[in-house]
N, C-alpha and C positions, 0 to 999 in steps of 0.2 A: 548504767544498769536501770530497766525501767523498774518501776514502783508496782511490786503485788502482795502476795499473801504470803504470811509466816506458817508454814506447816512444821507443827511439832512433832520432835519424833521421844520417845520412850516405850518403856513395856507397860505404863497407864494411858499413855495417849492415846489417839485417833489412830496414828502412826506406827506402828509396832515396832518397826526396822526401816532403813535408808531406801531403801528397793523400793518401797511400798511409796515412800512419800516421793521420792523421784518420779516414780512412776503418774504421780496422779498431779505433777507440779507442770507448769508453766511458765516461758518467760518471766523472767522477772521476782519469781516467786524467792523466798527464802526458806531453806529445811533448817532449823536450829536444831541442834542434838543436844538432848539432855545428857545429864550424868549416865555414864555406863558404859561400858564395853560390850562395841556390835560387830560382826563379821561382815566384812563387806570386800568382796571381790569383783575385783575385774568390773566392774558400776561404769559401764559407758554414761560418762555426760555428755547430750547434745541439745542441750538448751540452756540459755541466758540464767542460770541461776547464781544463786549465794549457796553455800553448806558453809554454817555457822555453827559451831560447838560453844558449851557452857561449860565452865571448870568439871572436869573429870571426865569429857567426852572423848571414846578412843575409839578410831575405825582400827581393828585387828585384822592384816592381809590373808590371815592364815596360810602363809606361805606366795601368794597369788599376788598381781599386781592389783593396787587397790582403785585409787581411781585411774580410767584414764580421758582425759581431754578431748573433746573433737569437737568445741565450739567457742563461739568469741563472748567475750565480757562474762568471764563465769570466775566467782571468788571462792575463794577456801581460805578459811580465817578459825582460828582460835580451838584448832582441834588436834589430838595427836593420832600419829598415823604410825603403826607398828609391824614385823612380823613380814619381810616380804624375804622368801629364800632363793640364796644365789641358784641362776640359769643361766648355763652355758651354751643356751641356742636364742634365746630370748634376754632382751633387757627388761629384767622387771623392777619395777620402780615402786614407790608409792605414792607418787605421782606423774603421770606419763602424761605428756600433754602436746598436741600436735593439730597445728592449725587453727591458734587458739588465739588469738589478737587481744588485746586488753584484757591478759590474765590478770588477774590478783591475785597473792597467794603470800598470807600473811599470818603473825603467829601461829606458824606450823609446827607443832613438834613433829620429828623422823625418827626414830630407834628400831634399828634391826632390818634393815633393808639394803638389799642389794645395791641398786642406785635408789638414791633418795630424791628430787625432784630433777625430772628429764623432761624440755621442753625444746618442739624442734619446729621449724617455721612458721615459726611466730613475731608478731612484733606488739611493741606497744606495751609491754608487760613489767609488769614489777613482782618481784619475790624477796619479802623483809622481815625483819626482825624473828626469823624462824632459826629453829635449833635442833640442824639433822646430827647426830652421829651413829656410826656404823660400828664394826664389829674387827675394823684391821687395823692393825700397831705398823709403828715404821719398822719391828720387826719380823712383820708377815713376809713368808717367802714366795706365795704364787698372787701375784698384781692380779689375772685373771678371775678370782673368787670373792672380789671384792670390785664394789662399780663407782661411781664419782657420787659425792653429795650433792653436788648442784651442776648441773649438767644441760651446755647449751650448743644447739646445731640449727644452723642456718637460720639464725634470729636476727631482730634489725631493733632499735632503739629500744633494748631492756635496760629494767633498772633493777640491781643485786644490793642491797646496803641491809645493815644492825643486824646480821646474818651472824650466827654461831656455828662452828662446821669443825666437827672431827673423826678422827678414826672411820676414815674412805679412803680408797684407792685414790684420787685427785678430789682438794676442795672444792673447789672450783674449776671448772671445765669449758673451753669456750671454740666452738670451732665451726667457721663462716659465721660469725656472729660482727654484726658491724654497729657503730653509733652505738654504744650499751657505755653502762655504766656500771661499776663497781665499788661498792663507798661502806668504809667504816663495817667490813668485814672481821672475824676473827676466825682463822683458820689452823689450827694447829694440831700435831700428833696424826697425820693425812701417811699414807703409805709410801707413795711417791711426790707431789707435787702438792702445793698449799692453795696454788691456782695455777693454770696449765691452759694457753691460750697458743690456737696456733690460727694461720688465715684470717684474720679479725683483724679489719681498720677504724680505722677514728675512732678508737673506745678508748676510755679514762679509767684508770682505778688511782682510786684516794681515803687517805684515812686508813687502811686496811693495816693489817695485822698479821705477819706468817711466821708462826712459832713450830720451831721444835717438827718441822716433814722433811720426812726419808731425803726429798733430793733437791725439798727449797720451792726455789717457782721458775717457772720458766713460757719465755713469751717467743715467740718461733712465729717465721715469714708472713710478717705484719708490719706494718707502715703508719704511721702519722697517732704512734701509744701517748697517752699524755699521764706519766704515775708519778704521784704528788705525795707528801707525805703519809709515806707507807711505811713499816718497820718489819725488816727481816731482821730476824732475830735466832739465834740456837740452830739452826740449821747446818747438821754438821753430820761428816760420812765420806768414805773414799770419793764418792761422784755426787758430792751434794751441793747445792750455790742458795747463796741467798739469793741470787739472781740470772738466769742465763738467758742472754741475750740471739737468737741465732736466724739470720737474716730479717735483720730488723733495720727501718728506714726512716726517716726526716720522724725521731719522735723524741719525746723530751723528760727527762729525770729528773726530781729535781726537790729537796727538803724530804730526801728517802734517810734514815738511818739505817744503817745494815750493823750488825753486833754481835760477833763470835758467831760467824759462818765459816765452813771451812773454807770457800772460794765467796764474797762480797757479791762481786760481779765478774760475768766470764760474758763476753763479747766475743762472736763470732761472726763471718761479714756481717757486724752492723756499718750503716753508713749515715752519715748529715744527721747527727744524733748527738741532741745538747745533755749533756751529765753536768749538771752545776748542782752547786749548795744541799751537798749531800755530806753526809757524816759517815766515816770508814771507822767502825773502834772493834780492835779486839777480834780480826778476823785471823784468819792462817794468809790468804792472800785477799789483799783487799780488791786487787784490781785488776783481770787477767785480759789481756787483748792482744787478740789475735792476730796476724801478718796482712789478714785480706779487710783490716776495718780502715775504713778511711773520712774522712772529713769531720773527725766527729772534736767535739770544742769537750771536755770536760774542764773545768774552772772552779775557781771559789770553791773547794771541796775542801774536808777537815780528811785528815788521814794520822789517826789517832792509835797507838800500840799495835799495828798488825806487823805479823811476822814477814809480809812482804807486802810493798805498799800497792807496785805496779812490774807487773810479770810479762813477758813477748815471747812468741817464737820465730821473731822478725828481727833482721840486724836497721830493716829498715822502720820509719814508721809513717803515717801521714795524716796525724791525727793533733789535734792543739792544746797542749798540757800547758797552763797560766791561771797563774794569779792561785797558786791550791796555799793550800796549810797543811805544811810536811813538819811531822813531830821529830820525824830525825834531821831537819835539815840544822846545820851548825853554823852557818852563812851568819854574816853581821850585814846592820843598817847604819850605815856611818851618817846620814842623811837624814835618818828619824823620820823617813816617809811612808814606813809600815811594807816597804818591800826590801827582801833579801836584794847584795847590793850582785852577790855572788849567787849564777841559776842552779837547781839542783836537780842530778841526776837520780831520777828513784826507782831505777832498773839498776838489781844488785848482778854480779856477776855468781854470786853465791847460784842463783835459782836457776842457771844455767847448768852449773856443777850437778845438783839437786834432780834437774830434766834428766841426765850422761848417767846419772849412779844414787839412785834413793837414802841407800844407808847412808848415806855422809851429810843426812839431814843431824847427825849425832853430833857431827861437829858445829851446826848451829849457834853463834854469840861465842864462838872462839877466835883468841887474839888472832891467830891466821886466819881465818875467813875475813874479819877485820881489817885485815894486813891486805887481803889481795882485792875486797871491794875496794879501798881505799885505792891502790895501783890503776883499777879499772875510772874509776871516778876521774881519775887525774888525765889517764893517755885510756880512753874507748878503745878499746878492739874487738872484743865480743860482744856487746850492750849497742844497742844504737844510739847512736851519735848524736839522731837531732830529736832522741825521746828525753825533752829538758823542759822543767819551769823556769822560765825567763824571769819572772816573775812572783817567787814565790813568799807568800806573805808570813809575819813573823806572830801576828796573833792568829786565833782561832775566829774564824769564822761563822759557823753556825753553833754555835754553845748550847743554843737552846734545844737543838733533836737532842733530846735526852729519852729515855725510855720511858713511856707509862703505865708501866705493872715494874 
């Protein structure tokens, strides 16, 4: 950003309103907004500036998109932006930004906007420590009337991090966005998705946080994902995951806790995809994978109280289950080497029964369901056969993903 002049905006300044001091600004220059609430529509940016707010400074959309973007190195920091109403022909935002390289856009408040920051071919940008929420509960019925908080299309090396995001149709949104980043987000109470990423390669999310959305998160026909301690959490609902997986390739999972989800993780063709040193507690199913996923190594994982540890609709499998930590495994170490001497199958024949006829979820933790996993464990015929920990360890593995709230 080059180095200009601070033009103050108030109703005693030089400035009257935003319009005015846009209007007579210059590269490089800075508009600081004093305290107060100004009307500001549709404000094309097309010059290198800052728009800086001072405690209590609010652009109100009155209904209209507020700013929108069409130039490189231009910041927006320290202001809140309010009041944009859903369009059903238009994405209106209250920040629409397009063709914008080296955005910045930083302690942003968003309240009441349709989509809250929408940035599309752009690179080089960071969007942090801002706090959009919208106006949709994960029990809104029409997805359409409600737009994403943070919202990216065809971007290349952004950085998303210390991002507060609720109550929108998707938290995060990420689609042809490559090299980005996503760190130490908090996304929860979202309509459908906490973040919602599809076509995007080489991108990281770490740190992050997805509490309590309509359907979880879900990352779709992407390659080479690298998501690091990350915490799904509460995400619960007939079609909800803390995680879903669906052509996804050579990427890697790994010190995630997942924690009373209704589905953990559902993997569909994912391929050459490492799931290690993750923590499974307290979900309905911890682990769901599909018949067409192959090469994929999951290991070293804790798989702690769920109601099913690891689910298939394959007799087959070709995927490498070693080395985990199975809370129901009963296996001894006569050898005191820290592996079960006996491998353990953790595909029950129950969730088969369960897939054929719903209600005889009733008989769940009855001595016959008991009685006939045990049957299946001993002689395979419906469970595949080579879906086995060879390997499976008798402590606990990562103790430390623990939850922090």
């Amino acid at each position: 950003m080059l180095n200009g002049r601070t033009l103050e905006v108030c109703p005693s300044c030089e400035f009257k309103d935003v319009q005015s001091a846009y209007a007579f600004a210059s590269d490089g220059d800075v508009l600081l907004i004093k305290q107060g609430v100004y009307t500001v529509s549709e404000l094309i940016v097309e010059k290198a500036i800052s728009i800086r707010g001072e405690e209590g400074a609010i652009f109100d959309g009155n209904g209209s998109t507020i700013l929108y973007i069409h130039h490189d190195s231009v910041s927006i920091s320290d202001i809140q932006l309010r009041n944009v109403s859903t369009n059903y022909i238009e994405d209106r935002a209250a920040l629409k930004c397009n063709n914008s390289d080296y955005l910045v856009i930083r302690n942003v408040v968003v309240r009441h906007s349709f989509f809250g920051i929408l940035v599309e071919k752009s690179k080089h940008g960071i969007i942090e420590n801002c706090d959009v929420k919208g106006d949709a509960t994960t029990d809104s019925y029409l997805e359409s009337s409600n737009g994403n908080a943070i919202h990216l299309w065809y971007c290349k090396n952004m950085t998303i991090r210390n991002n507060q995001i609720r109550n929108h149709r998707d938290g995060i949104y990420f689609e042809f966005v490559d090299k980005s980043k996503i760190e130490n987000n908090w996304s929860e109470s979202n309509m459908r998705y906490g973040l919602h990423f599809m076509f995007s390669h080489e991108n990281e999310y770490r740190g992050n946080t997805f509490h309590k959305n309509g359907a979880g998160v879900a990352v779709m026909y992407s390659t080479k994902v690298v998501m690091e301690n990350n915490q799904f959490v509460d995400n619960w609902g007939t079609s909800s995951y803390g995680l879903l997986l669906k052509d996804i390739t050579d990427s890697r999972l790994s010190e995630n806790l997942f924690a009373n989800n209704t589905i953990a993780i559902s993997a569909d063709n994912t391929m050459r995809c490492s799931i290690e040193n993750n923590r499974f507690d307290g979900n309905g199913y911890a682990f769901r994978v599909m018949g067409n996923c192959t090469d994929n190594v999951i290991s070293a994982n804790d798989f702690l109280q769920n109601s099913f540890d690891v689910t298939t609709n394959s007799r087959s499998n070709y995927n490498d289950f070693t080395g985990n930590f199975w809370e129901e495994y009963s296996g001894y170490d006569l050898n005191s080497d820290g592996i079960g001497d006996i491998p353990f199958r953790p595909v029950k024949l129950f969730t088969y029964i369960i897939a054929q006829s719903p209600a005889s979820i009733i008989l769940m933790r009855s001595t016959f369901i008991d009685l006939l996993n045990l049957a299946e464990k001993v002689t395979p015929v419906l469970t595949p056969e080579s879906l086995v920990d060879i390997k499976p360890q008798m402590k606990l593995i990562n103790d430390h993903l623990k939850l922090s709230f």
